[in-house]
PDB file of the backbone (N, CA, C, O) and the ligand in Angstrom, with CONECT records:
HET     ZN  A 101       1
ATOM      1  N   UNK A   1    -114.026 -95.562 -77.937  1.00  0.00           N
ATOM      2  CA  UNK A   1    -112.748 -94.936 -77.591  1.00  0.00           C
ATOM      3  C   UNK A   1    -111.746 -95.124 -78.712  1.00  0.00           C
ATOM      4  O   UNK A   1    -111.458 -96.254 -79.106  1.00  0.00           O
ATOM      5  N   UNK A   2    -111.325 -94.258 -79.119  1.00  0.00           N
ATOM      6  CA  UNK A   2    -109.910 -94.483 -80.210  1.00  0.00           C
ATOM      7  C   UNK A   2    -108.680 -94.710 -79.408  1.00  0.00           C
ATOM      8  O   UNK A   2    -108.161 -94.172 -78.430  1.00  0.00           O
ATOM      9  N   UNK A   3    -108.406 -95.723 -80.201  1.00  0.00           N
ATOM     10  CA  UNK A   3    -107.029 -95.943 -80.029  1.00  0.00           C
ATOM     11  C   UNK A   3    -105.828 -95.727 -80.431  1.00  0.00           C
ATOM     12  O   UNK A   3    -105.981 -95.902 -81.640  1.00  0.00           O
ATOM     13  N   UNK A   4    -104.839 -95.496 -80.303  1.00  0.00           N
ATOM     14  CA  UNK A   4    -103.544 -95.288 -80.879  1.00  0.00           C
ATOM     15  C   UNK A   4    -103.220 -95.631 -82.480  1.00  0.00           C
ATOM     16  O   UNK A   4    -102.552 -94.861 -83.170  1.00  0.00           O
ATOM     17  N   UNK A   5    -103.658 -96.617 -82.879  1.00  0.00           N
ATOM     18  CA  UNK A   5    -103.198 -96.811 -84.252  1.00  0.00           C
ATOM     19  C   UNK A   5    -104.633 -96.698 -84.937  1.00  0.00           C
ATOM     20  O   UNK A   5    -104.623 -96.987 -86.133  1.00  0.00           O
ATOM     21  N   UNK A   6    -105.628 -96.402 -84.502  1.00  0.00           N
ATOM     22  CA  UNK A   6    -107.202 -96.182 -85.112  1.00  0.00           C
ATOM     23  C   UNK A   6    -106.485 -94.063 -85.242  1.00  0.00           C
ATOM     24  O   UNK A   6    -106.509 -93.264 -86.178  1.00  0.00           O
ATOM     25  N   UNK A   7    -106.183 -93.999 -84.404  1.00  0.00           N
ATOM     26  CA  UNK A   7    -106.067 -92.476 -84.759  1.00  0.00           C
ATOM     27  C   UNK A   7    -105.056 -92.340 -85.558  1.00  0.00           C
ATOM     28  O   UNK A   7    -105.391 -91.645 -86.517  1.00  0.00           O
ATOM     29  N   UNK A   8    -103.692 -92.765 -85.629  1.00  0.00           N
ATOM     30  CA  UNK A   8    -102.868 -92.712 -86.545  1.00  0.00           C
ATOM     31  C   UNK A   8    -103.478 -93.218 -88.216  1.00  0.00           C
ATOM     32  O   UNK A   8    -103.346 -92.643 -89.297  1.00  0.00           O
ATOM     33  N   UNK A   9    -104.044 -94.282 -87.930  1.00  0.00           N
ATOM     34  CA  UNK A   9    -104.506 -94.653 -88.998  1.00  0.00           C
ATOM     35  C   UNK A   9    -105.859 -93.412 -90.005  1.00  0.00           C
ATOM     36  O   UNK A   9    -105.971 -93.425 -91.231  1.00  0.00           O
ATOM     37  N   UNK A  10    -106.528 -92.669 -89.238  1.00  0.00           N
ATOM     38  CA  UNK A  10    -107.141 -91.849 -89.716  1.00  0.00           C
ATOM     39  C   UNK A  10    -106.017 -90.442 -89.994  1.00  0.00           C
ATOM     40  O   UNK A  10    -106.071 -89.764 -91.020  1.00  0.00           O
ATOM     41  N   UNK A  11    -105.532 -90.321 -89.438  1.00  0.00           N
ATOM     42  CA  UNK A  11    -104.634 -88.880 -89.715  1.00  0.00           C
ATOM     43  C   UNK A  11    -104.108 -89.682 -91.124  1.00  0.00           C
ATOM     44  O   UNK A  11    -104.749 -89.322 -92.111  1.00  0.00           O
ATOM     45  N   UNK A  12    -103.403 -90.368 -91.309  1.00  0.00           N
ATOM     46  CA  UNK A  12    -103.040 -90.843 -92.649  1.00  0.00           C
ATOM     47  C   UNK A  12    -103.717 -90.958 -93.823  1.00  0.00           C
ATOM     48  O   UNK A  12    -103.153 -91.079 -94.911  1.00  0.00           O
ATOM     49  N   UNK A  13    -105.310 -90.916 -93.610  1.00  0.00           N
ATOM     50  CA  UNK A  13    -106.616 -90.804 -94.379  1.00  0.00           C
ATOM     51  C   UNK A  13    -106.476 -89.545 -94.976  1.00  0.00           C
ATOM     52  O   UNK A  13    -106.412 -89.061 -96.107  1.00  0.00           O
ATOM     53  N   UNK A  14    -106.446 -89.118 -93.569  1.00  0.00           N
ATOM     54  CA  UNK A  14    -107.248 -87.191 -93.863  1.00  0.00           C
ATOM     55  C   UNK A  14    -105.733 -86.907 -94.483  1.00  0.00           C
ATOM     56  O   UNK A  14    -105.933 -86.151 -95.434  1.00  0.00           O
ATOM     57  N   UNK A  15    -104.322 -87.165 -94.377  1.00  0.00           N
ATOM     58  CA  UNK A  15    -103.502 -86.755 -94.822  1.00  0.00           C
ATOM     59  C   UNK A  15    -103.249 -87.346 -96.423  1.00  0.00           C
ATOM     60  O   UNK A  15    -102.921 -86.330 -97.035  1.00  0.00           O
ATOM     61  N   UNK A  16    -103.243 -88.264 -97.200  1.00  0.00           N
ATOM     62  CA  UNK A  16    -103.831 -88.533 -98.141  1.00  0.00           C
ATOM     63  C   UNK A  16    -104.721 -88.099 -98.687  1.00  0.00           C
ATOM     64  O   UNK A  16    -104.621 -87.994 -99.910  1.00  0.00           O
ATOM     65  N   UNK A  17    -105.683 -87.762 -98.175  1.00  0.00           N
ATOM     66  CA  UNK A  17    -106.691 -86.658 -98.771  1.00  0.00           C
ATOM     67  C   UNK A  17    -106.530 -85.719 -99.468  1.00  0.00           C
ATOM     68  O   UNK A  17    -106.869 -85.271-100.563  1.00  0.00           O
ATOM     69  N   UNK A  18    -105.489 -85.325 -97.982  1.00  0.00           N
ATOM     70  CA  UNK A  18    -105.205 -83.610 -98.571  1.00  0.00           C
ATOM     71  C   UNK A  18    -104.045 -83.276 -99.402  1.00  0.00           C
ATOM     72  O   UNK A  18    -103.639 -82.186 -99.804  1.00  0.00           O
ATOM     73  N   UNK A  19    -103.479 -84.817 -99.612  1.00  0.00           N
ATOM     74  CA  UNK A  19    -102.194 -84.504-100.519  1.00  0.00           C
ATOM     75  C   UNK A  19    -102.584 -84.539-102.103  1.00  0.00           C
ATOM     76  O   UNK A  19    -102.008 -83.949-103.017  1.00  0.00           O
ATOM     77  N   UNK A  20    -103.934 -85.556-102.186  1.00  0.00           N
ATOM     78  CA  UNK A  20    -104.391 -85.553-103.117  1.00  0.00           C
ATOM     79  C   UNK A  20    -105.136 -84.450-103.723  1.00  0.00           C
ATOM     80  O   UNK A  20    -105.183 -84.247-104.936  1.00  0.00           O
ATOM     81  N   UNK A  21    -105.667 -83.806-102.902  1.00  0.00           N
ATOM     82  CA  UNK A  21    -106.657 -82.765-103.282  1.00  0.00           C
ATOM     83  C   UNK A  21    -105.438 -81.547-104.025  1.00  0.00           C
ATOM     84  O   UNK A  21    -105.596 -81.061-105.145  1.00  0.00           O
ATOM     85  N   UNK A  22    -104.551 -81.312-103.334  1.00  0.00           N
ATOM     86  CA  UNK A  22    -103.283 -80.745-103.464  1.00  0.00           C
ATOM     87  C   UNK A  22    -103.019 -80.845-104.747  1.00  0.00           C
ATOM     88  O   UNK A  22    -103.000 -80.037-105.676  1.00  0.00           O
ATOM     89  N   UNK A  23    -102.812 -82.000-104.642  1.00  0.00           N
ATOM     90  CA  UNK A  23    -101.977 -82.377-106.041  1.00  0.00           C
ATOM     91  C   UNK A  23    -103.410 -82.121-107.686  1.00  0.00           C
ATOM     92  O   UNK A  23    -103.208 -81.827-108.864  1.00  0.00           O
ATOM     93  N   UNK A  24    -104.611 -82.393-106.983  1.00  0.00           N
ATOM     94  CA  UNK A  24    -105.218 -82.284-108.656  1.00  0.00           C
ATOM     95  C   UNK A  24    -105.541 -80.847-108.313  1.00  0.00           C
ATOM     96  O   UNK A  24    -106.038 -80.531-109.394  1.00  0.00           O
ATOM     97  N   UNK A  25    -105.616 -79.672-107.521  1.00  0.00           N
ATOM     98  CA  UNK A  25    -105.025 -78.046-107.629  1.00  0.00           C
ATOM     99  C   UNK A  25    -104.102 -77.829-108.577  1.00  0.00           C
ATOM    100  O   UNK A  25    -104.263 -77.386-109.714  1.00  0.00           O
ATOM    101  N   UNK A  26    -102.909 -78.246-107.909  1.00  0.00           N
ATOM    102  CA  UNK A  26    -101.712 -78.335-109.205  1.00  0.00           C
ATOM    103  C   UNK A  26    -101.526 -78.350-110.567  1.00  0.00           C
ATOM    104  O   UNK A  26    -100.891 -77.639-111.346  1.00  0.00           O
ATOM    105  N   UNK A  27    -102.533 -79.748-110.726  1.00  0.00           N
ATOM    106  CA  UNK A  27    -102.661 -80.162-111.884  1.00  0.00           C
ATOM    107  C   UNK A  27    -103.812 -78.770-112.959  1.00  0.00           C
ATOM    108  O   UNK A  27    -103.394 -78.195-113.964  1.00  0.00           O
ATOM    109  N   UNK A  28    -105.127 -78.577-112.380  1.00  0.00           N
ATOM    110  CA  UNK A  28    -105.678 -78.092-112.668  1.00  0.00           C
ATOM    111  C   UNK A  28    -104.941 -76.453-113.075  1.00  0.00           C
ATOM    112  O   UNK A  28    -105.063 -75.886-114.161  1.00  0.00           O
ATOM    113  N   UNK A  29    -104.237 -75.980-111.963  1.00  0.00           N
ATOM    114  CA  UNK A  29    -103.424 -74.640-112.283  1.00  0.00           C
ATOM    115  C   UNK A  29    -102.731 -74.721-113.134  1.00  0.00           C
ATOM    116  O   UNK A  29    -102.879 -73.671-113.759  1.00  0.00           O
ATOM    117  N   UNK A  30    -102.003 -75.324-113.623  1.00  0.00           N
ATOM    118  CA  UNK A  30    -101.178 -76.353-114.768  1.00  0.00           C
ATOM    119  C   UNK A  30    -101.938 -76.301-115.770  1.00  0.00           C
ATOM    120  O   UNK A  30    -101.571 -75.671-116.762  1.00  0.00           O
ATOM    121  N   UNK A  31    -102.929 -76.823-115.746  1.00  0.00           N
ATOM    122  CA  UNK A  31    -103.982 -76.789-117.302  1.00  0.00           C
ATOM    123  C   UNK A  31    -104.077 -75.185-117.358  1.00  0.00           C
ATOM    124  O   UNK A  31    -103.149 -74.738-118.032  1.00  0.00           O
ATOM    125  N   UNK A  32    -104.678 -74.482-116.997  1.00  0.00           N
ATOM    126  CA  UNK A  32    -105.025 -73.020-116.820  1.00  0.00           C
ATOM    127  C   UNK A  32    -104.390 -72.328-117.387  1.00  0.00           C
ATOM    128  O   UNK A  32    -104.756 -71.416-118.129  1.00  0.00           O
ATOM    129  N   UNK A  33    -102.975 -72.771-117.033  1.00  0.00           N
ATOM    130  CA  UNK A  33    -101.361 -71.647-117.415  1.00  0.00           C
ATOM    131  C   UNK A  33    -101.087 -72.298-118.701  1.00  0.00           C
ATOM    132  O   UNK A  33    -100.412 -71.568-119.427  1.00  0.00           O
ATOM    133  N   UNK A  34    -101.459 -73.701-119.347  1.00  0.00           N
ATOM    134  CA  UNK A  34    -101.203 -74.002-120.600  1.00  0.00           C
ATOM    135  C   UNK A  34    -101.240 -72.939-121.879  1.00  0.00           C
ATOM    136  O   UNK A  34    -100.387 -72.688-122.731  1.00  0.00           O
ATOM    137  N   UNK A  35    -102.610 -72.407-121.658  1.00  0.00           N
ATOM    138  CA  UNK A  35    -103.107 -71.595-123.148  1.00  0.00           C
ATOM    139  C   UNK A  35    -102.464 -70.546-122.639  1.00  0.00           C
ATOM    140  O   UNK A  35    -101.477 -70.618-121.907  1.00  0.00           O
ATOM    141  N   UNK A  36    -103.177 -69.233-123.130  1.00  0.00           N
ATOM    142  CA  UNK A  36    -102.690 -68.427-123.503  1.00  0.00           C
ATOM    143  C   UNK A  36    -103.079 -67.354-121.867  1.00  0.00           C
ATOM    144  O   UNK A  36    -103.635 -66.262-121.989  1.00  0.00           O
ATOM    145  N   UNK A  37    -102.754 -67.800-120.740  1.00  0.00           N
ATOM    146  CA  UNK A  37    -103.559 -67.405-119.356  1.00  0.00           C
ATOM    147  C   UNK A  37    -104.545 -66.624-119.400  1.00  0.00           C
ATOM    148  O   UNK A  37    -104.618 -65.523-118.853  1.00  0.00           O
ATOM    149  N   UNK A  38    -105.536 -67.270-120.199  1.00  0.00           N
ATOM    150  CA  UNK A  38    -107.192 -66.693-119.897  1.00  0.00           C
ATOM    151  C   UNK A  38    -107.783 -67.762-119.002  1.00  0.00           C
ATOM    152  O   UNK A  38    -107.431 -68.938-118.909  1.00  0.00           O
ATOM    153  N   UNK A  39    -108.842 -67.062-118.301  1.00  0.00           N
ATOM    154  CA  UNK A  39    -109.146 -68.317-117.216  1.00  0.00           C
ATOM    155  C   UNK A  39    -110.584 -68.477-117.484  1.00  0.00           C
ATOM    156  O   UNK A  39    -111.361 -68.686-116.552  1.00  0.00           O
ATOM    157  N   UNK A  40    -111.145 -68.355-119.195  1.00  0.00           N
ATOM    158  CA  UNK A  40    -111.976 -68.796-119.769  1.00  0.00           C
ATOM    159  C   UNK A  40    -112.576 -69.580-120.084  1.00  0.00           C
ATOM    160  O   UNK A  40    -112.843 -69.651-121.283  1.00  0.00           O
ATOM    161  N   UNK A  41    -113.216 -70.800-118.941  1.00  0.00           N
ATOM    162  CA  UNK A  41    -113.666 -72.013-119.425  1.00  0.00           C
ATOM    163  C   UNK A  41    -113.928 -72.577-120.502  1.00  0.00           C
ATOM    164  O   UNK A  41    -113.474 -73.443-121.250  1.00  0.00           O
ATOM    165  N   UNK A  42    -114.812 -71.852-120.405  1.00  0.00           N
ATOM    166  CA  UNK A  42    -116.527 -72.101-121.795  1.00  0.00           C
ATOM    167  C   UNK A  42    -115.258 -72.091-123.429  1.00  0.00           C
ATOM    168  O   UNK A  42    -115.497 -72.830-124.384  1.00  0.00           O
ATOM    169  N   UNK A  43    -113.890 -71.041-123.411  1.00  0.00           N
ATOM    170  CA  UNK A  43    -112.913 -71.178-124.537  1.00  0.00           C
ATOM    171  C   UNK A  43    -111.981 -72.107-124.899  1.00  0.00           C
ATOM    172  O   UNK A  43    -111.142 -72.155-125.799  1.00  0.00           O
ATOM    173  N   UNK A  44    -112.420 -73.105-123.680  1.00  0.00           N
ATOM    174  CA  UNK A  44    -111.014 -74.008-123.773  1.00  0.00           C
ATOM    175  C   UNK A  44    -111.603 -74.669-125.353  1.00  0.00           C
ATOM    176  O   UNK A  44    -111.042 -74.479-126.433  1.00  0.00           O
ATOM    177  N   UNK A  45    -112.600 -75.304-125.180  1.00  0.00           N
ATOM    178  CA  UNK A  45    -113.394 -76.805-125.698  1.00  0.00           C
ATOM    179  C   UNK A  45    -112.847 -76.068-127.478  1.00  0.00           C
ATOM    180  O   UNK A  45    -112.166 -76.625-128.339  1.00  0.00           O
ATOM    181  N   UNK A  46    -113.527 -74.560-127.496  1.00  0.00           N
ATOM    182  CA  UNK A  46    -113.048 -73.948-129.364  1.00  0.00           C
ATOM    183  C   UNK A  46    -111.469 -74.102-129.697  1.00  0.00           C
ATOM    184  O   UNK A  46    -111.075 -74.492-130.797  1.00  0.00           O
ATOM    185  N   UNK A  47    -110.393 -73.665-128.359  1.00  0.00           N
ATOM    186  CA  UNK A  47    -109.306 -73.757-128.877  1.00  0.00           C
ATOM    187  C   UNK A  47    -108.641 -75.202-129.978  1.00  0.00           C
ATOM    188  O   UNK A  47    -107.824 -75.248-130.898  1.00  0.00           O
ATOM    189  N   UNK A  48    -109.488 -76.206-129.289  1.00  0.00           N
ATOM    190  CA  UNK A  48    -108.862 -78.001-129.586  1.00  0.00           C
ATOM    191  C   UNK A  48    -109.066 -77.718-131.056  1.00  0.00           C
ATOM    192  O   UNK A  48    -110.155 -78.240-131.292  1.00  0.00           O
ATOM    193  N   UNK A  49    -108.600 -77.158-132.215  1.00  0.00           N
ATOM    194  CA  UNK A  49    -109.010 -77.393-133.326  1.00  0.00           C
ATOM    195  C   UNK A  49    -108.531 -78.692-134.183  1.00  0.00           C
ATOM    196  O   UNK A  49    -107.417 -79.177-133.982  1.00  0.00           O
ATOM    197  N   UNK A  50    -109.174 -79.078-134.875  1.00  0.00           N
ATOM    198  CA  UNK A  50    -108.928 -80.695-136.050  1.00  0.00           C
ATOM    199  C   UNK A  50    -108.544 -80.179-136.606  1.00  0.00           C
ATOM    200  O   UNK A  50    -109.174 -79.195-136.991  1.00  0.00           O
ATOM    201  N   UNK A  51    -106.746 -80.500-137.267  1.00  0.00           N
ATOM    202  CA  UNK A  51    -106.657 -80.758-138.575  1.00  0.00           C
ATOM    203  C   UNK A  51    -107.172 -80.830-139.884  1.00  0.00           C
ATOM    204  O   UNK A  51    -107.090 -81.845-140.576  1.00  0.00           O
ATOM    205  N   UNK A  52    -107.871 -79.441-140.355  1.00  0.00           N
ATOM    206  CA  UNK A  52    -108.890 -80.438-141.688  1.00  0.00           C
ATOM    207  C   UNK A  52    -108.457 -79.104-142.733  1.00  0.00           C
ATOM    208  O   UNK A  52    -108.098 -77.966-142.432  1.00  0.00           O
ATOM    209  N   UNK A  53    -108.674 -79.824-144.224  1.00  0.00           N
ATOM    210  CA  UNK A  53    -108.514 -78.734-144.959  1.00  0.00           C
ATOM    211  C   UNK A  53    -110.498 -78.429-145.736  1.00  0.00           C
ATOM    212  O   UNK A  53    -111.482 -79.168-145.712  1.00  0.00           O
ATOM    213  N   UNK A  54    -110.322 -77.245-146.224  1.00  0.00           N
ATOM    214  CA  UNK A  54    -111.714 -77.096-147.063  1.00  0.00           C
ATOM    215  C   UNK A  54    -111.393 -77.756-148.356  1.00  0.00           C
ATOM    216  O   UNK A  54    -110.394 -77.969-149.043  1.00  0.00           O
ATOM    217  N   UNK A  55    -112.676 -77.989-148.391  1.00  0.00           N
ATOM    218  CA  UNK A  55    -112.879 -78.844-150.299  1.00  0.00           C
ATOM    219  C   UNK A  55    -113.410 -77.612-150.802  1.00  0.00           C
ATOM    220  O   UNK A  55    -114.088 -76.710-150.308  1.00  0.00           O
ATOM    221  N   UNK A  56    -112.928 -77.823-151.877  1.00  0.00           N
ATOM    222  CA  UNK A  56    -113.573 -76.582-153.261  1.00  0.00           C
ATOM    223  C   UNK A  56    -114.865 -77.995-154.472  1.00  0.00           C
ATOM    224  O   UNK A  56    -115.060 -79.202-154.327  1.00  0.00           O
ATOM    225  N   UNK A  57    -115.264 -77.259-155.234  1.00  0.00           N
ATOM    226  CA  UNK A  57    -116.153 -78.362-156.095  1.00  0.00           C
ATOM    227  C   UNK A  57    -115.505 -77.977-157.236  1.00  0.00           C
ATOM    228  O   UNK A  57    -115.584 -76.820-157.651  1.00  0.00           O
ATOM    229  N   UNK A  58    -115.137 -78.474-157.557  1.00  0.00           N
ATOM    230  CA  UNK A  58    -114.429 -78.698-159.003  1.00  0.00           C
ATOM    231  C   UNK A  58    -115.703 -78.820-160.602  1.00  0.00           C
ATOM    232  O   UNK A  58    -116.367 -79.759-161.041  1.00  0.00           O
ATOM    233  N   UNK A  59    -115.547 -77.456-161.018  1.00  0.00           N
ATOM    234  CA  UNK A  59    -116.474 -77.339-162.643  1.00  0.00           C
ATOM    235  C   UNK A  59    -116.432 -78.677-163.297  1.00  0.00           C
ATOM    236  O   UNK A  59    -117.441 -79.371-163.427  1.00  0.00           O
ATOM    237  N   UNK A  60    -114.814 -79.155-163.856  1.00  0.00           N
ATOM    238  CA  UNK A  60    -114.738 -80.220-164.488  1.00  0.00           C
ATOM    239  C   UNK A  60    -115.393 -81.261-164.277  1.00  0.00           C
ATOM    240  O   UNK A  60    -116.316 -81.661-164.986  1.00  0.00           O
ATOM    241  N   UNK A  61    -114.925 -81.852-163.167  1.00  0.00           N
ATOM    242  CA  UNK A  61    -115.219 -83.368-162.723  1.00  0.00           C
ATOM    243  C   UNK A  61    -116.343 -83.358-161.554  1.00  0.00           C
ATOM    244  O   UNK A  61    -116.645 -84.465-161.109  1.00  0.00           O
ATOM    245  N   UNK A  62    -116.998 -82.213-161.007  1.00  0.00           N
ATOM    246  CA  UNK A  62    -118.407 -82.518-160.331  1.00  0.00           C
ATOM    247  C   UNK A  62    -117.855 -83.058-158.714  1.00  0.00           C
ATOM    248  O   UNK A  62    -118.542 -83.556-157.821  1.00  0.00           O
ATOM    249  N   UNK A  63    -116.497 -82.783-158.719  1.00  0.00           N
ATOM    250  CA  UNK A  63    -116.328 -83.917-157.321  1.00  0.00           C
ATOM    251  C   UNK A  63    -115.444 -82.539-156.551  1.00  0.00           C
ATOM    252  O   UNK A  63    -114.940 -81.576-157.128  1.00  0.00           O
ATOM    253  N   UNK A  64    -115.472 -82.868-154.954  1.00  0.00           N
ATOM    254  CA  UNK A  64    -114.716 -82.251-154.126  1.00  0.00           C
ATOM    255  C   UNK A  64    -113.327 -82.289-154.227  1.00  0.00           C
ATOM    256  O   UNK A  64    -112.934 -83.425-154.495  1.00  0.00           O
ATOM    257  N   UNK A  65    -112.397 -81.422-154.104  1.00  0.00           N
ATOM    258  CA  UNK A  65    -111.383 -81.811-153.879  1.00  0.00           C
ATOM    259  C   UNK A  65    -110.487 -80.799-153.429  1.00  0.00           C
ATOM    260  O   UNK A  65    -110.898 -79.639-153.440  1.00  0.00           O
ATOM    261  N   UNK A  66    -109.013 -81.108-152.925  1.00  0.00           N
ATOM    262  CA  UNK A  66    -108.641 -79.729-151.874  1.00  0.00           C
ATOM    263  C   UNK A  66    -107.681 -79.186-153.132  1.00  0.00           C
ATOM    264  O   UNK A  66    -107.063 -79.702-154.063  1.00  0.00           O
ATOM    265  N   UNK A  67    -107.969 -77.560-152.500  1.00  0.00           N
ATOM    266  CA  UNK A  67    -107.687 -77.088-153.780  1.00  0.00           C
ATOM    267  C   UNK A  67    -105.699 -76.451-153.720  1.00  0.00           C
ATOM    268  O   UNK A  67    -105.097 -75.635-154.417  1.00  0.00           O
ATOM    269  N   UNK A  68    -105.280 -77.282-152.598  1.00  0.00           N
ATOM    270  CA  UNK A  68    -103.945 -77.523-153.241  1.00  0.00           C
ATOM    271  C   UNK A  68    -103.124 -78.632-152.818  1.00  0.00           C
ATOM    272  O   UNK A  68    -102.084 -78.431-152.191  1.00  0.00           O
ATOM    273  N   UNK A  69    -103.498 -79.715-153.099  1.00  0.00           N
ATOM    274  CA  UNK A  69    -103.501 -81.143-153.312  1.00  0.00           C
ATOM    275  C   UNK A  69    -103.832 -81.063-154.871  1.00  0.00           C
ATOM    276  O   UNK A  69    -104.054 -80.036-155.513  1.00  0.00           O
ATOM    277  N   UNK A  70    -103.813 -82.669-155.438  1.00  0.00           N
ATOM    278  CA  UNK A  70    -103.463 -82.779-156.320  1.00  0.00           C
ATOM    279  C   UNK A  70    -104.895 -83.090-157.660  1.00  0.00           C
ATOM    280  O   UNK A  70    -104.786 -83.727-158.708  1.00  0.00           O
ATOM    281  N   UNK A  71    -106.067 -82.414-157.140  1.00  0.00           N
ATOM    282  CA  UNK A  71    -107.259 -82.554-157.360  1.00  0.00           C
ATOM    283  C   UNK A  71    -108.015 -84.333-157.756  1.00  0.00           C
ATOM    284  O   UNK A  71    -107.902 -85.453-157.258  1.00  0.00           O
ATOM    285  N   UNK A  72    -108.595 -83.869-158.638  1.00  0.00           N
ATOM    286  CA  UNK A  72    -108.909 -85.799-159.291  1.00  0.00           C
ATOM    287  C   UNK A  72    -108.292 -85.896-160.206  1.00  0.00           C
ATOM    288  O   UNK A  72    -108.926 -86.636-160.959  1.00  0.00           O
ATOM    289  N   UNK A  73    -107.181 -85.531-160.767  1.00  0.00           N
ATOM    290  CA  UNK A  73    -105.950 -86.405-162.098  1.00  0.00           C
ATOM    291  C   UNK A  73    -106.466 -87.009-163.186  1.00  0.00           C
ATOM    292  O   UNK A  73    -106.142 -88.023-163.804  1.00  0.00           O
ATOM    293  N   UNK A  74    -107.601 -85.957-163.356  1.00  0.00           N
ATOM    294  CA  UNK A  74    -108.221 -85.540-164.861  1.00  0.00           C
ATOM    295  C   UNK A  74    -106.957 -85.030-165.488  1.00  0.00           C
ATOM    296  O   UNK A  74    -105.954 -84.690-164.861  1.00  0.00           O
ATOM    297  N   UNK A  75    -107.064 -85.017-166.421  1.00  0.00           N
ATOM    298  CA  UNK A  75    -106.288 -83.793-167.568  1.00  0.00           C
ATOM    299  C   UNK A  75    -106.830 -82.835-167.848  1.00  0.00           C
ATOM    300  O   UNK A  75    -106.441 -82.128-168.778  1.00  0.00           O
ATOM    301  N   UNK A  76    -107.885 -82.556-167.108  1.00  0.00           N
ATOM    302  CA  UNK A  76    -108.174 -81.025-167.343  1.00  0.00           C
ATOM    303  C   UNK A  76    -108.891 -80.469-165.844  1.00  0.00           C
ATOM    304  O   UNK A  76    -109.729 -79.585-165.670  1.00  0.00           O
ATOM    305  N   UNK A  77    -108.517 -80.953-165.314  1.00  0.00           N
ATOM    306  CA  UNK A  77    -109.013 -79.992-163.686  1.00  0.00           C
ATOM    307  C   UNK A  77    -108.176 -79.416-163.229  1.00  0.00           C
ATOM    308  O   UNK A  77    -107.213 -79.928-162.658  1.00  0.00           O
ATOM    309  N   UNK A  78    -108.428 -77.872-163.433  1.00  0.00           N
ATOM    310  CA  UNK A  78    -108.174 -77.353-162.558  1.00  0.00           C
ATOM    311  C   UNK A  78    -107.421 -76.969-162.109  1.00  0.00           C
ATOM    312  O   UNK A  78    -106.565 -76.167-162.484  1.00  0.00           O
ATOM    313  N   UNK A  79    -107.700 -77.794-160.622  1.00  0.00           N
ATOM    314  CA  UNK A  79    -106.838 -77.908-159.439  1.00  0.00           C
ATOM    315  C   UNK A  79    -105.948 -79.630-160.031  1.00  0.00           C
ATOM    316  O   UNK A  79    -105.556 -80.459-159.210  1.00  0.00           O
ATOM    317  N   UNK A  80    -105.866 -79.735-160.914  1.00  0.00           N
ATOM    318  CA  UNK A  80    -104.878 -80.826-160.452  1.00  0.00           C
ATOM    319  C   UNK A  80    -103.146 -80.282-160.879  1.00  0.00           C
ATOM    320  O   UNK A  80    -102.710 -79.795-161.922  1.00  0.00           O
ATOM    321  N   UNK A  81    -102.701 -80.502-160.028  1.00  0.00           N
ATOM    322  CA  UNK A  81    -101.140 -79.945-160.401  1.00  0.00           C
ATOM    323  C   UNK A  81     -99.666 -81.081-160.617  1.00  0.00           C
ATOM    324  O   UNK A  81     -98.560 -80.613-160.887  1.00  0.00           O
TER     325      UNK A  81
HETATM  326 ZN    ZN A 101    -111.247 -81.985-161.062  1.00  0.00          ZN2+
END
């Protein structure tokens, strides 16, 4: 038999539940509306791009370096500026 505060005590469960469930909806609709509102999964993961620049190979000195940065500070490369 339930009792009075066994049933209150479960409505507070199931109500917690559902505030939670609620709330990561929210959250999730929230992520969604971030980009650009495509609701493209599989596109999120390409958008995250790194910071990086390309290296060029440098004739002179045989070594990588970005080609507008300040190369390898030979006196004759290049790319060094
Ligand atoms: Zn160089």
């Amino acid at each position: 038999m339930l009792s009075l505060p066994k049933l209150l005590l479960l409505l507070a469960v199931i109500g917690a539940v559902w505030y939670g469930f609620r709330m990561f909806a929210q959250i999730q609709a929230a992520r969604e509306k971030e980009g650009d509102g495509t609701k493209v999964r599989g596109a999120r993961s390409s958008r995250r791009t790194i910071p990086a620049q390309d290296l060029v190979l440098c004739e002179k000195c045989k070594s990588y370096v970005t080609p507008e940065g300040s190369g390898c500070r030979r006196g004759d490369c290049p790319y060094d500026r």
